[in-house]
VEXBA-863002 format. One record per atom (N, C-alpha, C, O): residue in one letter; x, y, z. Coordinates in steps of 0.2 Angstrom, whole numbers, plus 2048, in hexadecimal, padded with zeros to 3 digits. Example, Ala and Ser with C-alpha at 12.3 -4.5 7.8 and 13.67 -1.06 7.14 Angstrom:
a8427E4827/a83E7EA827/a8427F0827/a8477EF82A/s8407F5823/s8447FB824/s840800827/s843806828/
//
This chain:
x2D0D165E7/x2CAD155E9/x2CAD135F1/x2C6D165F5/x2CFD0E5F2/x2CED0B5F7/x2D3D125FF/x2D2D12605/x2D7D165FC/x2D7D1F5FF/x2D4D24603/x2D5D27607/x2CFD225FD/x2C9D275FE/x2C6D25602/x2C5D28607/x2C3D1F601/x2BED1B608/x2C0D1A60D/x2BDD1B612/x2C8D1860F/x2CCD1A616/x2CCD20617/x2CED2261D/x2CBD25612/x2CED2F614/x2C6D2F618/x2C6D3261D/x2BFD2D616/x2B6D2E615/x2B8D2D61C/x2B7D32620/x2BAD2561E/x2B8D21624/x2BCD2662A/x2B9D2862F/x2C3D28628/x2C7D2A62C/x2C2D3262E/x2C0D33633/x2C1D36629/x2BDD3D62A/x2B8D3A630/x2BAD3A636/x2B2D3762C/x2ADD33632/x2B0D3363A/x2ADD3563F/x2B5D30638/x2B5D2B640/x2B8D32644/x2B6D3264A/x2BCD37643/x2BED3C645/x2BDD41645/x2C0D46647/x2B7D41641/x2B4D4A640/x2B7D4F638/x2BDD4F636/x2B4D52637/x2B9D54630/x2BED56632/x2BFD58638/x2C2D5662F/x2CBD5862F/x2CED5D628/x2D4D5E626/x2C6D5E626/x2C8D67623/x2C2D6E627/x2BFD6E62C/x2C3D72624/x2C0D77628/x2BFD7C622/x2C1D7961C/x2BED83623/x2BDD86622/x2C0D8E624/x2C0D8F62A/x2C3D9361C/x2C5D99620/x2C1D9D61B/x2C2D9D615/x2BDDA461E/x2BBDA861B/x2BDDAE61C/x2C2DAF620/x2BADB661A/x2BDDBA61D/x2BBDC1618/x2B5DC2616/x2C0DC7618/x2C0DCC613/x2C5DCF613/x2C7DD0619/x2CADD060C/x2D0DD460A/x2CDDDA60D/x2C7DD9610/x2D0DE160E/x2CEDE760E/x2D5DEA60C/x2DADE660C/x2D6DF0608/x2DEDF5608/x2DCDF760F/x2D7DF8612/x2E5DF9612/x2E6DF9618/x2E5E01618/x2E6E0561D/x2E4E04611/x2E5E0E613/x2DEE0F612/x2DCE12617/x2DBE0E60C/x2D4E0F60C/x2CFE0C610/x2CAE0F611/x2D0E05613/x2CBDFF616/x2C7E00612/x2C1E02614/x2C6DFF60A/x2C2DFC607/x2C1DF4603/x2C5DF0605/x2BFDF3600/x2BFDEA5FF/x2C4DEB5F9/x2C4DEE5F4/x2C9DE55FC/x2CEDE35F5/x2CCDE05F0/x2CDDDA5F1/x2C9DE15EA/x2C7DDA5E3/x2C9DDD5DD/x2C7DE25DB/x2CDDD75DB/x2CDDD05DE/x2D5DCF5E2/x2DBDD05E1/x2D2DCC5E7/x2D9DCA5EA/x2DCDC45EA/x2DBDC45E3/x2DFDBF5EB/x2DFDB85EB/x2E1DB75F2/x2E5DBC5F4/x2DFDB25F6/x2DEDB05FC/x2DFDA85FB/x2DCDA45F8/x2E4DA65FF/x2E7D9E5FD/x2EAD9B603/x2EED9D607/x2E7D95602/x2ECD92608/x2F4D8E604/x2F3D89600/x2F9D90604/x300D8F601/x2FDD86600/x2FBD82605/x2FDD845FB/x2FFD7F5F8/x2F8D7A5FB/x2F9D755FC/x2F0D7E5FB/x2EBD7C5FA/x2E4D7F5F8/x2E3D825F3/x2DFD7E5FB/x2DAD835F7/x2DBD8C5F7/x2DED8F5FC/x2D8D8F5F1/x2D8D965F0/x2D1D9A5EF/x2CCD975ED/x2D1D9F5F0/x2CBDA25EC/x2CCDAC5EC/x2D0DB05EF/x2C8DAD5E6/x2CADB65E5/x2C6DBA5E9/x2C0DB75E8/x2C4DBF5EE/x2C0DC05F0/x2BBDC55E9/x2BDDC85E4/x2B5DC65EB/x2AEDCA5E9/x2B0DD15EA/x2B6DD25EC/x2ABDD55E8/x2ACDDD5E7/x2A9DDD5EF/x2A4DE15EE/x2AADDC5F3/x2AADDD5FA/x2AFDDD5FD/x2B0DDF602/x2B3DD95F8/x2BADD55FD/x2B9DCE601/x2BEDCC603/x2B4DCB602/x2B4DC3604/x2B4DBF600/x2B3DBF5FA/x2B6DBA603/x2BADB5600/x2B8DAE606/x2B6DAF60C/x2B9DA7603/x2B9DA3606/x2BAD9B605/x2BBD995FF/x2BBD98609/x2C3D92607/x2C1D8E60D/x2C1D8F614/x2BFD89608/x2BAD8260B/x2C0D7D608/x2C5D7D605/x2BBD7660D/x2C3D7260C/x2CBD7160D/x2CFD6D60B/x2CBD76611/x2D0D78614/x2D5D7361A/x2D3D73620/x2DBD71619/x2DBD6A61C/x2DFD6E624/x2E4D72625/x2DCD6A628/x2DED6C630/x2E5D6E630/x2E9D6C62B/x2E6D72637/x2EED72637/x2F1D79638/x2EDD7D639/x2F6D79637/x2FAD81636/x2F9D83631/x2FCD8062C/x2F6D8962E/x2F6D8B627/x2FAD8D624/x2FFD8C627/x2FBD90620/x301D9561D/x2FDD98617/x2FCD95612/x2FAD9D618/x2F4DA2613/x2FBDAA610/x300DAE612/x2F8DA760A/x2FBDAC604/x2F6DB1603/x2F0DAE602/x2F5DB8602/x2F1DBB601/x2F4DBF5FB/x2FADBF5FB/x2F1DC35F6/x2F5DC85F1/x2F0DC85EA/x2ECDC45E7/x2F2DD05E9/x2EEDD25E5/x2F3DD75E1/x2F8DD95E3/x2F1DDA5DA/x2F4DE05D8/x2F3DE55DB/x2EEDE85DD/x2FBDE85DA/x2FADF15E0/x2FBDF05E6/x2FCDF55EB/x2FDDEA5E7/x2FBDE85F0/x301DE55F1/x304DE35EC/x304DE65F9/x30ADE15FA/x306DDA5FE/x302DDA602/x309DD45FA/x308DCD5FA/x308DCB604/x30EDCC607/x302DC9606/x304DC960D/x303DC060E/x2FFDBD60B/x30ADBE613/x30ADB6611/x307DB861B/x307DBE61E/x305DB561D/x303DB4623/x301DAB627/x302DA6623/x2FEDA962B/x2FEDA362F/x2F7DA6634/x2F4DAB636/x2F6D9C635/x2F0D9D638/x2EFD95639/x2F1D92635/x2EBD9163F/x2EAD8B642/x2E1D8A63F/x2DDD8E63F/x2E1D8263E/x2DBD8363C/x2D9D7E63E/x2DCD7963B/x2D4D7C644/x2D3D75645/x2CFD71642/x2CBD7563E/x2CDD6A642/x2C7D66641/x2C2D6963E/x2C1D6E642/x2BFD6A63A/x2B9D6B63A/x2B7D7163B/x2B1D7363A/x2BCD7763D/x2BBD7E63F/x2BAD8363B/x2BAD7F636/x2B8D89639/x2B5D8D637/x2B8D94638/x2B6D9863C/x2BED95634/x2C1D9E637/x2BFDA1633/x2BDDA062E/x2BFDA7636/x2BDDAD632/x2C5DB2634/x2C7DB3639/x2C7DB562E/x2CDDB962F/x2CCDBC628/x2CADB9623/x2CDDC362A/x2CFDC9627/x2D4DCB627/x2D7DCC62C/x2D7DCD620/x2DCDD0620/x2DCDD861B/x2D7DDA619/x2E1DDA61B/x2E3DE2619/x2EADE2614/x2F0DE1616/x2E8DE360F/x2ECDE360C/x2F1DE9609/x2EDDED606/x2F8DEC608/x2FBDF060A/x2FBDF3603/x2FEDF05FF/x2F7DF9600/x2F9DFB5FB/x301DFE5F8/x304E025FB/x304DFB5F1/x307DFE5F1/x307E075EC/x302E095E9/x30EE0A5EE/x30DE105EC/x30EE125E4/x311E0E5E1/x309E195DF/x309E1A5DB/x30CE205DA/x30BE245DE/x310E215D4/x312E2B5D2/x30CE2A5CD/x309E255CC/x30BE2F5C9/x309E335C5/x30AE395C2/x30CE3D5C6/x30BE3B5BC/x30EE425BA/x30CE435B3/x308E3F5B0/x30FE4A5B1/x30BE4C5AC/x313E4F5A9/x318E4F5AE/x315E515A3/x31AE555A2/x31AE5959D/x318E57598/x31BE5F59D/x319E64597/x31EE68598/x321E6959D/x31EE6B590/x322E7258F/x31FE79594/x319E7A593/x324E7C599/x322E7F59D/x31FE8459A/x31AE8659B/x323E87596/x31FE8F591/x31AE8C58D/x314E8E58E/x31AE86588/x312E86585/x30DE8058A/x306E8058A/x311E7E58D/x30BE7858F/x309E7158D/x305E6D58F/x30FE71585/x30EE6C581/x311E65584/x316E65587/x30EE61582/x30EE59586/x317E57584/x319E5A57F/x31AE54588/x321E52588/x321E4C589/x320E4958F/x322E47582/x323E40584/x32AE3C585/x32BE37583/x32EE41587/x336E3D58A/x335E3858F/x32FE39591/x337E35590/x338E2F596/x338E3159C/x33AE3759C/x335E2F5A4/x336E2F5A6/x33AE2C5AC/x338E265AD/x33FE2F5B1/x340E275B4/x340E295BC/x341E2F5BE/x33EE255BF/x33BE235C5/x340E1F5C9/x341E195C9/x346E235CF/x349E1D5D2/x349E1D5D8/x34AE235DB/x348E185DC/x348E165E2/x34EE185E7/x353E155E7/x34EE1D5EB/x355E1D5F0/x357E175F3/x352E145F5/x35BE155F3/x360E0E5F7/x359E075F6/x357E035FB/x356E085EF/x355E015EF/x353E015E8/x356E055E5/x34EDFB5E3/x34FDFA5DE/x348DFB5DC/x345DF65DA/x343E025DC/x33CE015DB/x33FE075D3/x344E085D0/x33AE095D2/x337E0E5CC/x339E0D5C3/x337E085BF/x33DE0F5C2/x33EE0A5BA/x33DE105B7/x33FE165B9/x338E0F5B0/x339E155AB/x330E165A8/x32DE115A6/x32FE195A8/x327E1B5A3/x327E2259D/x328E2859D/x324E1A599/x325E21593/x31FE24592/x31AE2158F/x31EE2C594/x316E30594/x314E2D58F/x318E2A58B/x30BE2D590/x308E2F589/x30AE35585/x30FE39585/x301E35580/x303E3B57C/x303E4357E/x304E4857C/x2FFE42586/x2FEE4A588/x303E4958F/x303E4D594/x308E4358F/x30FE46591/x30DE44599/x310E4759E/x308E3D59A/x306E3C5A0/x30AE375A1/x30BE3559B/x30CE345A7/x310E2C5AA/x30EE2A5AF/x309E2E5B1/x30FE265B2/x30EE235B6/x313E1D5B9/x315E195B5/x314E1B5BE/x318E165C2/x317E135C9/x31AE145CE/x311E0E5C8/x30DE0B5CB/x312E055CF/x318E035CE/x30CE015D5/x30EDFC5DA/x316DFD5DA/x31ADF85D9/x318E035DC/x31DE055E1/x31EE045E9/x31BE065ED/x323E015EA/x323DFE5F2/x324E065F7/x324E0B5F3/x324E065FD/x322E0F5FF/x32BE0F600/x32FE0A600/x32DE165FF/x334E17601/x334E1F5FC/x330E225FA/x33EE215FD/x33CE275F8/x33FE255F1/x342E205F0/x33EE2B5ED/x33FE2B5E6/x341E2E5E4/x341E335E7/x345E2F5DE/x346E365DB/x342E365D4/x33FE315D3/x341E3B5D0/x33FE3C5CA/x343E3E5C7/x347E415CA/x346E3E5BF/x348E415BB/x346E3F5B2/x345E3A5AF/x345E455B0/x343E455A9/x349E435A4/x34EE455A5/x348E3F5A0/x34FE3D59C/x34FE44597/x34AE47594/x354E45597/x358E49591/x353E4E58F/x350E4F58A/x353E52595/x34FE57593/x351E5E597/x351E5F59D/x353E63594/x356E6A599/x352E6E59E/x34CE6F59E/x357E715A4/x354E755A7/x34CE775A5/x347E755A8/x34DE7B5A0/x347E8059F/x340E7D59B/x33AE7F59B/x343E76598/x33CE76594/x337E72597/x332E70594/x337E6F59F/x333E695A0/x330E6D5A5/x333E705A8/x328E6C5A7/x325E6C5AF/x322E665B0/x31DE655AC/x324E635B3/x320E595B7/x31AE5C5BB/x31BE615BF/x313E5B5BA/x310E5E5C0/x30BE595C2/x308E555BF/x30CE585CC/x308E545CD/x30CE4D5D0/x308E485D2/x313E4C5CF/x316E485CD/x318E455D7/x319E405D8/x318E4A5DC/x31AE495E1/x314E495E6/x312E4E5E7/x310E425EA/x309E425ED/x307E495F2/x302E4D5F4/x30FE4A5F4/x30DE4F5FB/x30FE555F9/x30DE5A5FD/x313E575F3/x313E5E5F0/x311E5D5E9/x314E5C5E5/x309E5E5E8/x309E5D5DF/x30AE615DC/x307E615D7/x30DE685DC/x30EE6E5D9/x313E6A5D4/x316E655D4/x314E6F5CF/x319E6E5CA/x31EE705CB/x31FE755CF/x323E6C5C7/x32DE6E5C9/x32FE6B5C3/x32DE665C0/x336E725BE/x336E725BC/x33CE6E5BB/x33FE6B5BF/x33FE6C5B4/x347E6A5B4/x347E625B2/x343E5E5B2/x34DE625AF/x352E5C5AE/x350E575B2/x34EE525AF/x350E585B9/x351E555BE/x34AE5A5C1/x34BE5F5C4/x344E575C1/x33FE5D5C2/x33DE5C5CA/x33CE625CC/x33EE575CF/x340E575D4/x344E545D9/x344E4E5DB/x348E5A5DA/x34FE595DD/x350E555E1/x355E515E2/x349E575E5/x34AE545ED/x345E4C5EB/x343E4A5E6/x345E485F1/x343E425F0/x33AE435F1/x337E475F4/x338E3D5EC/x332E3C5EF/x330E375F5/x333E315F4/x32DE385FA/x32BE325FD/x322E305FE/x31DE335FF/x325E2A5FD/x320E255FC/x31BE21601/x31DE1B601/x317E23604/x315E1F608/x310E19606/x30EE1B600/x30DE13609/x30AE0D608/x305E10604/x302E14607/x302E105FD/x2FBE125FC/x2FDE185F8/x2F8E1A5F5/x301E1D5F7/x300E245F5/x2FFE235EF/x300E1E5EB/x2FDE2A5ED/x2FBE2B5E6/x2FFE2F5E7/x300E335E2/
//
């Protein structure tokens, strides 16, 4: 009790010694509003932003800050920022989508849905994994970091598979074991 009435007296006598930060998430490829996002000052107040993307963070204690931002899909952005007295900022940020595949697989002569595995590998790093289609043989492999990739269908020959759609910047279909050969790449945000 007797803390708090020293913490009152000592605010009073010097002006608040928290402040305020406001602002709005956006994605950095579309500029449209992130939600929900989380916006946080590291190890004190938080808040999610609105279907606008703002967001705002009262009580906030002066000082150097150290602000945490992240949301799903998105790369987590830590950044800094000085806050004085009683001050009031306003700061926007842009949050970096990460990248998605999509595909589909079927039997090339009938069209019939193909649910083999499929696997997703990142060149010289550690992203993509494995998706197993549904039942009309679609996947997906989502919040991927941007870089390139390869594709390959499990256990399945030459002749019987076409992936279509499966590469953002060629979506035509490719057939095969290894349906494409070449890499895909990935920039921040692609589908």
């Amino acid at each position: 009790m007797i803390a708090v009435a020293v913490f009152i007296l000592f605010a009073k006598a010097t002006g608040s010694v928290m402040g305020s930060v406001s602002g709005t998430v956006t994605d950095s490829v579309t500029h449209k509003p992130v939600h929900p996002a989380q916006v946080r000052v590291v190890s004190g107040p938080g808040d999610l932003t609105d279907a606008e993307g703002h967001y705002s963070l009262n009580g906030v204690p002066a000082g150097e800050l150290k602000l945490r931002i992240e949301s799903s899909g998105y790369r987590r952005l830590d950044t800094g920022s000085s806050l004085a007295q009683g001050d009031s900022l306003k700061l926007d940020f842009e949050l970096r989508p990460l990248a998605r595949v999509t595909g589909k697989i079927v039997d090339k002569d009938t069209g019939d849905p193909i649910t083999r595995r499929v696997l997703l590998e990142q060149k010289d790093g550690f992203g993509g994994g494995y998706a197993q289609p549904d039942k009309n043989g679609g996947f997906e492999f989502a919040d991927l970091e941007p870089g390139d990739y390869s594709l390959t269908t499990v256990g399945i020959d030459d002749v019987a598979v076409r992936v279509e759609k499966a590469d953002p910047k060629n979506p035509g279909p490719a057939y095969g074991d290894n349906a494409y050969p070449g890499l895909i790449h990935l920039d921040d945000g692609e589908q």
